[in-house]
N, C-alpha and C positions, 0 to 999 in steps of 0.2 A: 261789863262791856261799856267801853265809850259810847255816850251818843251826840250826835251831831245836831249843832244846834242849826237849823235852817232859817233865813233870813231872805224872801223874794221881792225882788222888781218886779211891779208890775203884776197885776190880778187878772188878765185879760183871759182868752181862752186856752192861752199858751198853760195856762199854769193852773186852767179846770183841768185838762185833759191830763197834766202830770200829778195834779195834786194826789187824786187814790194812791200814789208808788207811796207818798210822804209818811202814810201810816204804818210802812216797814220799822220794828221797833229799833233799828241803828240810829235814826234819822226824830228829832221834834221840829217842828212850825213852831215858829217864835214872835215873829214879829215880820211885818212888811211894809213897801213905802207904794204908793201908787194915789195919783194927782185926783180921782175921781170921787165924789163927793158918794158915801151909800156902798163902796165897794165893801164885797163880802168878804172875811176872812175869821179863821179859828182863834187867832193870835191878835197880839197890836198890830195895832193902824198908826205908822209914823209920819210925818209930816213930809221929808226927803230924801231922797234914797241915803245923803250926806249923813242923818240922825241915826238911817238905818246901819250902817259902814260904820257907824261911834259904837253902834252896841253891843251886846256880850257874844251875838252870831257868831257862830264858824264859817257857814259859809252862804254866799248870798249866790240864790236864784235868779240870773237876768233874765227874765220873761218879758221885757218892754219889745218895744217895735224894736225892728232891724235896727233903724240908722241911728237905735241909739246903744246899740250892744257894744260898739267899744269902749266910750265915753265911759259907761257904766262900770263895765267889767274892770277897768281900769281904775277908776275910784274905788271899786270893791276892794281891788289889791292893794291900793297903796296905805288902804286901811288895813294890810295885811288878811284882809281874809280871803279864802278861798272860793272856788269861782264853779258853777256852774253855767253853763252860756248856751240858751236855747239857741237853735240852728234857724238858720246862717251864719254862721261866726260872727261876720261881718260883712261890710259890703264892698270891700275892697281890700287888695292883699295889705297895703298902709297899715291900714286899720289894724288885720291880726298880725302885721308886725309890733304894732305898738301892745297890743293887749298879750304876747306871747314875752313880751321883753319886761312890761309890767310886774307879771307872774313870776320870774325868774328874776328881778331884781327885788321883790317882797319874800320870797321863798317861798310862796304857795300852788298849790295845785291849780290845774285850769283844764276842765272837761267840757269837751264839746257835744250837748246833748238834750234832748234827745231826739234822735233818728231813727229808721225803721234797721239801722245794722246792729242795733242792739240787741233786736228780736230774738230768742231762743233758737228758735230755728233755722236762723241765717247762721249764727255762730254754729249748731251741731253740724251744718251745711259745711261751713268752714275747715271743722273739722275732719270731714269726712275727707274731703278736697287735702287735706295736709297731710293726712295718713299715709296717701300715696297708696291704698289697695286700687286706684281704679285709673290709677295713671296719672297725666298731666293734665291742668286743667286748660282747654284750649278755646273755649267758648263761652260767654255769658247772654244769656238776652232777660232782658227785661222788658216789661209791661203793663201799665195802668192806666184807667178809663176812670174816669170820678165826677161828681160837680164839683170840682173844685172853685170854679171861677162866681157860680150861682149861690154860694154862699155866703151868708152876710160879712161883708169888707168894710174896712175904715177906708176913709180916702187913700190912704200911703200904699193900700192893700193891693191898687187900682194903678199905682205910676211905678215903674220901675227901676226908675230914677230912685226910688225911696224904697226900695228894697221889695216891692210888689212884683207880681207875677208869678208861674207854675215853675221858672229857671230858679228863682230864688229860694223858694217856697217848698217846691214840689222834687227837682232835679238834684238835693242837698240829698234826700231819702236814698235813691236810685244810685248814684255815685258814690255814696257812705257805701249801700249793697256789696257795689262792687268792686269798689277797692278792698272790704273785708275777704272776701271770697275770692280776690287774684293772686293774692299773696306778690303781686309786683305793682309796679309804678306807674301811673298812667305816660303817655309817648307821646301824641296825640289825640284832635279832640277836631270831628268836622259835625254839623251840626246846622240843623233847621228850626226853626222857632215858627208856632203860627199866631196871631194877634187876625182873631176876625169876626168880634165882636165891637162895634162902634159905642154902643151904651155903656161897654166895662172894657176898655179900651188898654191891654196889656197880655204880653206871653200867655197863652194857655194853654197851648200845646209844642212840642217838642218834639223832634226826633232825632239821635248822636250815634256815633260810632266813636267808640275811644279803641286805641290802639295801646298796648303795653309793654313794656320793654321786654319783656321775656316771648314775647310771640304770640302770645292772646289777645283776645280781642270781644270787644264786649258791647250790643246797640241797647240802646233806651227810648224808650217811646210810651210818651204821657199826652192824653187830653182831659182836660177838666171841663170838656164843653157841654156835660151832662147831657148826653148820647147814650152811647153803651157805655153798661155798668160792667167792671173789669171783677168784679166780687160774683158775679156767676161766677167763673173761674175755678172760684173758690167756696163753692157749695154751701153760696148766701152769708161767709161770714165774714164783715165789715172789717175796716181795716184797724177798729180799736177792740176785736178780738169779739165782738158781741152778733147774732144773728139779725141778720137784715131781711124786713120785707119785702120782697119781690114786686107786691102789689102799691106799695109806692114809690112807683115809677114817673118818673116827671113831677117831684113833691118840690124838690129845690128852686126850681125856674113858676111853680105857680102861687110859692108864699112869698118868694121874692121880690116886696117893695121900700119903698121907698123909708118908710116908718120904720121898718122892723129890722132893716139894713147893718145895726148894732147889736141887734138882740142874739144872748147865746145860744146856740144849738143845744140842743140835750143828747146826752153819752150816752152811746152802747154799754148794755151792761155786760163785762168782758167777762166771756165764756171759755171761749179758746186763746190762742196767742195772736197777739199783732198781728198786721202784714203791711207789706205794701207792694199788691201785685203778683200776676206773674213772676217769678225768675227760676231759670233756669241753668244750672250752670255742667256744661256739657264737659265731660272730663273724655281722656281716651276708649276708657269701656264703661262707662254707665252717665247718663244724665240726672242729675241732684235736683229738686225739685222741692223747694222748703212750703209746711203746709203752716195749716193754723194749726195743727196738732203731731206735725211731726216734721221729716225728711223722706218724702216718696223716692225711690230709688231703683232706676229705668238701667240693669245693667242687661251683659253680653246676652243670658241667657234666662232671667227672670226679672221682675219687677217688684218691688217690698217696698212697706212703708216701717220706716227706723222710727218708733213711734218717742215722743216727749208727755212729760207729765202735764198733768196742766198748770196752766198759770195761779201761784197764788195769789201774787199782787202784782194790778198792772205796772210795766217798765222797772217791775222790781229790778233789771240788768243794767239800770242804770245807778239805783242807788250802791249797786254789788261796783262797778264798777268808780263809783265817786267814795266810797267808804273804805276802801285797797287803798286808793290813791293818797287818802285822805292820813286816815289812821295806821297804817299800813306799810307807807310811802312806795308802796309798787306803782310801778310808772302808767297811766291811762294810756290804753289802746286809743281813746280819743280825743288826742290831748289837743293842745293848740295848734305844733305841725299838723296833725290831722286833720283838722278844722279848715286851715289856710291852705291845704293840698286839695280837698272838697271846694274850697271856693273858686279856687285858680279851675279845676272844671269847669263847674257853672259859669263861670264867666267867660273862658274859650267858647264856650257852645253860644252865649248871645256873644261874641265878636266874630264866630265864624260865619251864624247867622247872617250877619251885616256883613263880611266881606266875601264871603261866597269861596271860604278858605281853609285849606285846613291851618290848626292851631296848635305852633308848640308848646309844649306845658317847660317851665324853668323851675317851679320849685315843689318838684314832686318826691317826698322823701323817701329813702330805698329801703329803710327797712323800719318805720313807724309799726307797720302792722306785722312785724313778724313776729314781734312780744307773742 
């Protein structure tokens, strides 16, 4: 068996939360480049991501900030290596045109990932949805409630300008959802944003209606104002698959100062599968309902849960899906179009936001997700 040698940008939390997938035995940690003096890593510590792009990696991990995910992604390739690109692709369609033309002028693969559409049971959801036993699929709604915003932020975390806020952030998850689950194109895209804290002053909550060219139609609705917790929902288990205390309630907004503003959170230890939220995808005779342990399934005349095994390794769906692409060369469900079809959302919803309009989408691909 081939294994892949992995090479990441960036050590930040983007790439604690993914590191446990790395231990899938397809995948080694080799080596990484990140500017901060004491950062932790299993493998070398190289000096520039430049050193890291020279070395024997296959493929390098962009886990840096947003607004530097093309720049990077694009050195990665022109050093021909292959590309994993944590989400947001990028921060402007420019951008993942340059990093999709990159990739395809090196010959290499370019995954967009990861997001919560990777989840296990969004895909058996998917599946279910494809089958066609339960009809057409004519409805989606989604829903999350989180502290998002009360969690420790870099400055960039905070301007949106810089790739900050719950659109950028948070809206990439939700949209991934459900363009997996429509099996069509987004049409488009009207949408509210709210910003109404003045001490961390950016999007924190949302709420959209996308519109789909086949006649479905799907609303999204996130607050990060750590409020209600949207993981009741989901019988206390957190959105990195591990059990949450109830009892701390209001923990995020009372450790949060000033000092500690940098400091990492510590992981769920993941029990069940991901999530992110409510969703619900109403078909003509039954409504789909992805858990952390399965597909609940609300039809004409009973209700069953389509149950999933449990997880072995977290976002293992992600290295299944960069290891196909890779080794493989089967085309990624989440490849660059995909990436730049997710952002052209997110960012109709802050333009609709501001003009008070609905917003049509132009480069929404017709058939990325029908692989």
């Amino acid at each position: 068996m081939r294994k892949l040698r992995i090479g990441v940008a960036g050590l930040g939390r983007a790439f604690q939360v993914m590191a446990p997938a790395f231990a899938d035995p397809r995948v080694e940690l080799v080596a990484a480049a990140d500017p901060r003096p004491g950062a932790s890593f299993p493998g070398r510590i190289l000096a520039s991501l430049e050193e890291l792009c020279r070395s024997s990696v296959d493929v390098v991990y962009v886990a840096t900030p947003h607004q530097l995910h093309a720049e990077h992604a694009c050195l990665a390739a022109q050093h021909g290596k292959h590309v994993l690109v944590e989400k947001p692709m990028a921060l402007s369609l420019e951008e993942c045109r340059r990093m999709i033309d990159a990739a395809r002028r090196a010959g290499v693969q370019l995954v967009v990932g990861h997001s919560h559409s990777f989840d296990l049971p969004i895909m058996r959801a998917r599946e279910l949805i494809r089958s066609g036993e339960f009809g057409r699929l004519r409805m989606i709604t989604a829903l999350n409630f989180t502290d998002f915003l009360y969690r420790p932020r870099r400055p960039e975390e905070l301007d949106s300008a810089r790739g900050g806020g719950a659109v950028f952030n948070q809206a990439a998850h939700q949209v991934d959802i459900i363009r997996v689950l429509s099996g069509s194109h987004v049409r488009s895209v009207r949408a509210q944003t709210g910003n109404w804290d003045a001490a961390r002053p950016t999007e924190s909550a949302y709420s959209a209606l996308l519109s789909f060219e086949d006649g479905a139609f799907a609303s999204l609705t996130y607050s990060g104002y750590a409020h209600f917790d949207s993981d009741e929902l989901m019988g206390w288990i957190g959105e990195l698959g591990g059990w949450k205390d109830p009892a701390q309630y209001g923990v995020s907004r009372k450790t949060l100062d000033d000092r500690q503003k940098y400091a990492p959170r510590k992981l769920q230890a993941q029990t069940h599968h991901q999530h992110f939220g409510l969703v619900i995808a109403s078909c003509e005779r039954a409504d789909l309902r992805p858990l952390p342990d399965g597909v609940m399934i609300y039809g004409d005349e009973e209700k069953r849960l389509d149950p999933l095994p449990a997880p072995t390794l977290p976002r293992q769906e992600v290295i299944d899906e960069l290891y196909d692409a890779v080794v493989n060369g089967k085309k990624p469900l989440h490849g660059g179009e995909w990436g730049m079809a997710t952002l052209e959302v997110c960012l109709a919803m802050l333009e609709s936001s501001k003009s008070q309009s609905d917003i049509k989408l132009r480069h929404q691909p017709k058939s990325a997700w029908r692989t």
